[in-house]
ZAMARGU-4260 file (C-alpha; in steps of 0.2 Angstrom, whole numbers, plus 5000, padded with zeros to 4 digits):
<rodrens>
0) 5396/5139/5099 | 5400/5150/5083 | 5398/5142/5068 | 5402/5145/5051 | 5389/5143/5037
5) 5395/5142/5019 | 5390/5141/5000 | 5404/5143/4989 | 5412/5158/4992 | 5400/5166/5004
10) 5404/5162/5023 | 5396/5170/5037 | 5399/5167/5056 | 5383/5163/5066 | 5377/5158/5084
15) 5363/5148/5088 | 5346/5153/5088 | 5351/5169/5078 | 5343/5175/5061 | 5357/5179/5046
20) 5352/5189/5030 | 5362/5185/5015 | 5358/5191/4996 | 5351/5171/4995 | 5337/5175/5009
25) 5336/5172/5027 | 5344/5158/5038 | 5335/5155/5054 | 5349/5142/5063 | 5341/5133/5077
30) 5347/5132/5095 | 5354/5111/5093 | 5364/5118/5077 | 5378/5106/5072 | 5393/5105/5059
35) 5389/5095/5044 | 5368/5100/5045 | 5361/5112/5030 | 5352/5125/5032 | 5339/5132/5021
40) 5335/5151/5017 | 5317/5155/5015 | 5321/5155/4996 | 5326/5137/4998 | 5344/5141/4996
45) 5355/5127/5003 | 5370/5134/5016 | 5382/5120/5023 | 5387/5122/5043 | 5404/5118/5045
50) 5415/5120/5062 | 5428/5135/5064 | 5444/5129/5062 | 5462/5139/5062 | 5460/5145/5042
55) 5440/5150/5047 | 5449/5160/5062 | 5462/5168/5052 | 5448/5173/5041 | 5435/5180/5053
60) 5444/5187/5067 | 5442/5205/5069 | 5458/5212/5063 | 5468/5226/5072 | 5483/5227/5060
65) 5491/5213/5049 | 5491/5196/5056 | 5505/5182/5055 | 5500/5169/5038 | 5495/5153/5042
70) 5511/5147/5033 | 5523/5157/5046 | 5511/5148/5061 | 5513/5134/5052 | 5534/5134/5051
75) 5533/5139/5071 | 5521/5125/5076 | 5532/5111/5068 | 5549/5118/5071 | 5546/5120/5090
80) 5534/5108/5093 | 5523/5114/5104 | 5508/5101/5112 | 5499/5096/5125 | 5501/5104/5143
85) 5514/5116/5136 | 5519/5133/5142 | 5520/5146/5131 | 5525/5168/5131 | 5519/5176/5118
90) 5524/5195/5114 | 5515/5206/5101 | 5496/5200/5101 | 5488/5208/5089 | 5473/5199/5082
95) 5477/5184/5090 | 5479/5173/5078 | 5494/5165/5083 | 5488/5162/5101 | 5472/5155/5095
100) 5482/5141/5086 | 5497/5138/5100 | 5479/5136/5113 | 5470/5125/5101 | 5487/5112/5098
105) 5487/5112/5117 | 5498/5124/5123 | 5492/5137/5138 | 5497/5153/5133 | 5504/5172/5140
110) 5502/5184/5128 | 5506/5203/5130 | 5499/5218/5119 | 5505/5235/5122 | 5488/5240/5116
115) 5475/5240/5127 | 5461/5242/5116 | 5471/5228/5103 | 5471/5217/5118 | 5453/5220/5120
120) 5449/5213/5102 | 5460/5200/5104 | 5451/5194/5121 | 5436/5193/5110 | 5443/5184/5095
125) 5450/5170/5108 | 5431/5169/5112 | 5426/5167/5095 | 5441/5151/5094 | 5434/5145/5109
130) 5452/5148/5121 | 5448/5159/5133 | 5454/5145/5146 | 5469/5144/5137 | 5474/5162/5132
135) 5478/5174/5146 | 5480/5190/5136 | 5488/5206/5145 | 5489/5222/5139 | 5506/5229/5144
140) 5525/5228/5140 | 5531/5210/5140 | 5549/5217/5143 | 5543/5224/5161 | 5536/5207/5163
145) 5552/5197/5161 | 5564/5210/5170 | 5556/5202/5186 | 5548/5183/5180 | 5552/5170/5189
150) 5543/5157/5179 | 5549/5144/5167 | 5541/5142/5148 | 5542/5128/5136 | 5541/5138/5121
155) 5544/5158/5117 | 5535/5168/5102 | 5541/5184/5099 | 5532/5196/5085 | 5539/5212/5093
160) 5551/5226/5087 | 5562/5225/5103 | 5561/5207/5101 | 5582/5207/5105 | 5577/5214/5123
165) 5569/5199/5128 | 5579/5185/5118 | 5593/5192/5130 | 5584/5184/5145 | 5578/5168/5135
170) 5590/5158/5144 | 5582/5163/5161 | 5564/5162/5155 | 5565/5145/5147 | 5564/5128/5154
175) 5579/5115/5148 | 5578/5112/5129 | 5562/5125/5126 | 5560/5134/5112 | 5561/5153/5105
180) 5554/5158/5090 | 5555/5176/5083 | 5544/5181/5066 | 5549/5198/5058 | 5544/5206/5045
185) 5562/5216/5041 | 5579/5206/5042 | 5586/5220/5051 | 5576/5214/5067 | 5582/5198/5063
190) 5598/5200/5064 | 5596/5209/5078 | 5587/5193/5087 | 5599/5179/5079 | 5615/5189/5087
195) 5606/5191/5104 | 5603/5171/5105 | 5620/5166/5101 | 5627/5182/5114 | 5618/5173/5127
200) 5624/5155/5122 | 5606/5146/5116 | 5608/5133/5104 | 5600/5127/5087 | 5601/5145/5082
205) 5595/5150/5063 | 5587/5160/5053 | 5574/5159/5037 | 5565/5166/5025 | 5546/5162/5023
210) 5543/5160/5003 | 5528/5151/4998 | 5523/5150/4979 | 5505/5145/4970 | 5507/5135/4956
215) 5496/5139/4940 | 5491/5122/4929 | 5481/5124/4914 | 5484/5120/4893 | 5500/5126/4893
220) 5510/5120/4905 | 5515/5121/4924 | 5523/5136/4931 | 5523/5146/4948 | 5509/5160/4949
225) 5514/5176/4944 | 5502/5184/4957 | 5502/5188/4975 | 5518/5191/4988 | 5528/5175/4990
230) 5538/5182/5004 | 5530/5187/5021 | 5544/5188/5034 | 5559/5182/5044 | 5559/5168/5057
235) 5573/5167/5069 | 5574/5150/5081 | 5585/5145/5096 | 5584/5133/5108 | 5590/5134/5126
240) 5604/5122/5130
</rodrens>
């Protein structure tokens, strides 16, 4: 079981029985480790154990290109509602992160990477989250996949350039009343997937925009942050009829 020790801004990830070195001294974390014990270096520095949750994941999965915010997984998870015993195709893997959190709300989940060596690091980072049982990650083309798929899914997320190719068989490939989801990062590709859904007659079908602000308080006064990137991407739902 990985766990996650922390003092303020310093977080390392940790397995039992192991030894980690931080510029406070030496952690030696014993076998029966559990969230909420501390631990103390050999300089009697004091380091919290917390368990990994979703944020800890998104921040300490190995990375193979940029990974979809937690504010994007966020707007999918509640706009499709996926739980419990559902079935899920997932296109574009990359790190993971995305499955990690459909598995960990429930969900069992396909999910193809054209990458074989970005599948391999994504099998490992659904070890780290503890879903390998959950997660079946293939490397291959998810388009060759559905040209001959005969299985139903509650609940489609596409993160894919040819996202359009597999929204055309959506109909085919969802149960009654499941859910597609499609994240972009440019509105052409969007578009692109909002046309394809309505062509092929699924419901529900829109499309939004992912803004999220920080807001600054202090003396002054209130006002949104002027720091950062608000915007992220597109997400395209539809929901077969």
């Amino acid at each position: 079981m990985t766990v996650l020790v922390v003092r303020g801004s310093r977080q390392f990830l940790v397995e039992p029985g192991e030894e980690q070195g931080t510029d406070l001294g030496v952690l030696e974390v014993p076998e029966d480790v559990e969230p909420g014990d501390t631990l103390t270096t050999h300089l009697d520095e004091e380091f919290q154990v917390r368990r990994l949750r979703g944020p800890d994941l998104f921040n300490h999965m190995e990375r193979t290109g940029a990974p979809m915010m937690p504010r994007d997984i966020g707007l999918i998870i509640g706009h499709v509602g996926v739980g419990q015993g559902d079935r899920v195709l997932d296109a574009g893997t990359g790190t993971g992160v995305l499955a990690s959190y459909l598995a960990r709300a429930g969900a069992d989940v396909l999910t193809f990477e054209r990458d074989p060596e970005f599948a391999e690091v994504a099998r490992e980072n659904m070890e780290l989250a503890d879903v390998t049982d959950s997660v079946d990650v293939r490397a291959g083309d998810v388009t060759d996949y559905v040209a001959d798929c005969e299985e139903r899914f509650d609940v489609i997320t596409l993160d894919t350039e040819d996202a359009a190719t597999v929204v055309e068989e959506a109909p085919d490939l969802l149960a009654q009343g499941g859910y597609l989801a499609v994240y972009s990062p440019f509105v052409e590709n969007s578009r692109e997937a909002c046309r394809a859904a309505r062509e092929v007659g699924l419901s529900d079908v829109v499309t939004q925009e992912t803004i999220q602000r920080e807001m600054d308080f202090d003396d002054r006064g209130s006002r949104p942050s002027t720091g950062g990137v608000g915007h992220t991407g597109y997400l395209t739902f539809a929901r077969n009829v």
